[in-house]
C-alpha positions as CSV (number, residue, x, y, z in Angstrom):
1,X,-63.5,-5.2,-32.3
2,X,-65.2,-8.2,-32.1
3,X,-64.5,-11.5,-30.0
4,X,-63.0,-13.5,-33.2
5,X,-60.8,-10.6,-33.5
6,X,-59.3,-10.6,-30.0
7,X,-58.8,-14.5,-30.1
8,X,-57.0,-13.9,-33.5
9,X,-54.8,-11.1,-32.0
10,X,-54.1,-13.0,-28.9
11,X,-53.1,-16.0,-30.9
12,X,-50.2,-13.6,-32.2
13,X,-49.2,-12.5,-28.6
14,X,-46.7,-13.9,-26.0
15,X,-47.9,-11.0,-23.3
16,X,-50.9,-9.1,-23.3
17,X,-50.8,-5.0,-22.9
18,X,-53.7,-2.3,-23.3
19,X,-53.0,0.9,-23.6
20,X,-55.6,3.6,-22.2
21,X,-56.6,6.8,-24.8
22,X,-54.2,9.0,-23.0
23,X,-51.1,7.0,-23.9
24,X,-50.7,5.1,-20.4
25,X,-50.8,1.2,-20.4
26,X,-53.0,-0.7,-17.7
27,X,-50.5,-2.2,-15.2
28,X,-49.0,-5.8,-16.7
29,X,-50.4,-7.4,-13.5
30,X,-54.2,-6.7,-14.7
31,X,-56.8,-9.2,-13.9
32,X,-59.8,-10.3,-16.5
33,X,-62.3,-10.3,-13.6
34,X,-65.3,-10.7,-16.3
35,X,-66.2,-12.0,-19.5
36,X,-69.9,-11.1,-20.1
37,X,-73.3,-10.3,-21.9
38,X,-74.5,-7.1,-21.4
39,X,-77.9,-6.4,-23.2
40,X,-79.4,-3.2,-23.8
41,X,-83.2,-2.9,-24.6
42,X,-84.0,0.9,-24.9
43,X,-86.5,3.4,-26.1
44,X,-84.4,6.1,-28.2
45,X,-86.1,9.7,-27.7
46,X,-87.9,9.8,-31.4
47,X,-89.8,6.6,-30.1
48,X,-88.4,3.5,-31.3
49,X,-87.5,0.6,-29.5
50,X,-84.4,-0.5,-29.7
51,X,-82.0,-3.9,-28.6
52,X,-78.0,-4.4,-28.6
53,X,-76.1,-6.6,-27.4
54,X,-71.9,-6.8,-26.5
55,X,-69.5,-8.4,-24.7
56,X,-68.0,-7.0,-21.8
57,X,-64.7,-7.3,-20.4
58,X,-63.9,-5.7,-17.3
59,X,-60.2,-5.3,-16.3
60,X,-58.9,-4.7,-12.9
61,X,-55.5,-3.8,-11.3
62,X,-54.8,-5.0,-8.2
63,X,-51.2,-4.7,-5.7
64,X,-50.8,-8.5,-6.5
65,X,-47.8,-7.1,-8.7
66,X,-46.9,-11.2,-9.7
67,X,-50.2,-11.6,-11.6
68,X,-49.6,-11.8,-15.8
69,X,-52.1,-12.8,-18.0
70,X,-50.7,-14.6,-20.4
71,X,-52.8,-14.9,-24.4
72,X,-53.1,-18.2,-24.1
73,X,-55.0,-18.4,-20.5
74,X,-56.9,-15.0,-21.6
75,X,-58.3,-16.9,-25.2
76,X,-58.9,-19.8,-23.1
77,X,-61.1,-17.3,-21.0
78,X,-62.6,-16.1,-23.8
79,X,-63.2,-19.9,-25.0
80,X,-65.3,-21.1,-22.1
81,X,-67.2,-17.7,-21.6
82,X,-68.5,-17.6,-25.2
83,X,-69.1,-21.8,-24.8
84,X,-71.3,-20.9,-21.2
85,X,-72.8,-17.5,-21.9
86,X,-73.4,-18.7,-25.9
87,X,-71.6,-15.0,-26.8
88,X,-71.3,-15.1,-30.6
89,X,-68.7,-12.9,-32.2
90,X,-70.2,-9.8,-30.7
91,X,-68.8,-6.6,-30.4
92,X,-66.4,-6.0,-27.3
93,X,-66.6,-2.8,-24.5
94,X,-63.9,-2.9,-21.5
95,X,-65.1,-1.7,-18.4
96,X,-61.7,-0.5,-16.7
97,X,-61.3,1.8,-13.1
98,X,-60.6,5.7,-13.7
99,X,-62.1,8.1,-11.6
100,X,-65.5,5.6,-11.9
101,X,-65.9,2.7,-14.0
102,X,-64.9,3.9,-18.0
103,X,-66.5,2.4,-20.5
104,X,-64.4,2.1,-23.7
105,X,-64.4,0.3,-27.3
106,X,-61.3,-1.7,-28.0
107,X,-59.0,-1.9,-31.1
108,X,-55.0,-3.7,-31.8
109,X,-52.4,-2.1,-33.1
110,X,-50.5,-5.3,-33.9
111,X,-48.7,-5.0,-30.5
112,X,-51.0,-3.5,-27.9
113,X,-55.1,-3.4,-27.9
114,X,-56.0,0.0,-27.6
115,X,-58.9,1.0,-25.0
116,X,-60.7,3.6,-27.3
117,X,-63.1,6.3,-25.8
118,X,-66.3,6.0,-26.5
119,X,-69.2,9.0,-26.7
120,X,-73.1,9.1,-26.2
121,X,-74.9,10.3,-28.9
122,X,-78.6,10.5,-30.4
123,X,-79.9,8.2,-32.4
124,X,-83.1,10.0,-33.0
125,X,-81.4,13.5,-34.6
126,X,-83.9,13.5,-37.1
127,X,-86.8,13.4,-34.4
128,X,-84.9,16.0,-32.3
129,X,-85.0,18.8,-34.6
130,X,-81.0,18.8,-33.8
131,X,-79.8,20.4,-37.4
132,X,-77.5,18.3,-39.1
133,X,-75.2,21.0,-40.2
134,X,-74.4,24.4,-38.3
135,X,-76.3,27.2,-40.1
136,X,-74.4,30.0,-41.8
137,X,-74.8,33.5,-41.1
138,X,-73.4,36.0,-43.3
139,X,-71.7,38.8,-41.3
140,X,-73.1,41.8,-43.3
141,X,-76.6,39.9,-41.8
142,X,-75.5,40.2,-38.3
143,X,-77.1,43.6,-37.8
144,X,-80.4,42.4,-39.1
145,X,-80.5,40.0,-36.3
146,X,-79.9,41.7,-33.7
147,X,-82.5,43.1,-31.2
148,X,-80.7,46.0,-30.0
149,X,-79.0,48.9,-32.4
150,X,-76.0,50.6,-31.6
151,X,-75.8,53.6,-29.3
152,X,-79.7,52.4,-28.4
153,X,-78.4,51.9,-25.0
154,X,-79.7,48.6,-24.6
155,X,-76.8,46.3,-25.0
């Protein structure tokens, strides 16, 4: 989701909710502690350079149980941080407390934005030697494979 997408959304809302990928909603009394940049400039593992660049919102619960957010103040948030930090409509990752900080990708249901897991992967699989499809082995092969024969003792 990008940052023209949450103002849009938010322009829809009265009260803001995410919900976390295991169903459970971030406490109502949430605090947007930071709108930011985060730049990544990487070498992937075939080699090649690479740059991306996202904005960042990092949500916090604290026992100040009177706190709401309302859309408005949170597009207004939004507003500023894009006018200061010259954003663009980049893509958006929430940084949110679990067990350490959880990085997640964000999408709206029409009611709720949705704090959606996200997954490390390769981005050099063809410079990995990492097949892209899981080889088939016939069964009646099995036995042509092995190292050890039956009754050798060895297995």
């Amino acid at each position: 989701m990008t940052l023209s997408e949450v103002k849009s959304a938010l322009s829809q809302l009265q009260q803001i909710s995410f919900q976390l990928p295991n169903g459970d909603f971030i406490p109502v009394h949430f605090h947007l502690t930071e709108v930011g940049k985060v730049s990544k400039h990487f070498i992937d593992c075939g080699g090649k350079v690479r740059q991306e660049e996202r904005a960042n919102f990092q949500l916090w619960s604290a026992n100040d149980l009177d706190h709401r957010l309302s859309a408005e103040k949170m597009k207004n948030i939004i507003d500023l941080s894009e006018k200061v930090l010259k954003l663009g409509d980049l893509e958006i990752e929430v940084e949110y407390q679990a067990d350490t900080i959880g990085k997640f990708g964000l999408e709206f249901n029409g009611t709720n934005f949705l704090l959606t897991k996200t997954q490390t992967d390769c981005l050099a699989k063809d410079k990995c030697g990492i097949p892209t499809a899981k080889p088939r082995v016939k069964l009646a092969d099995l036995n042509k494979h092995t190292a050890c024969a039956p009754n050798s003792g060895c297995c």
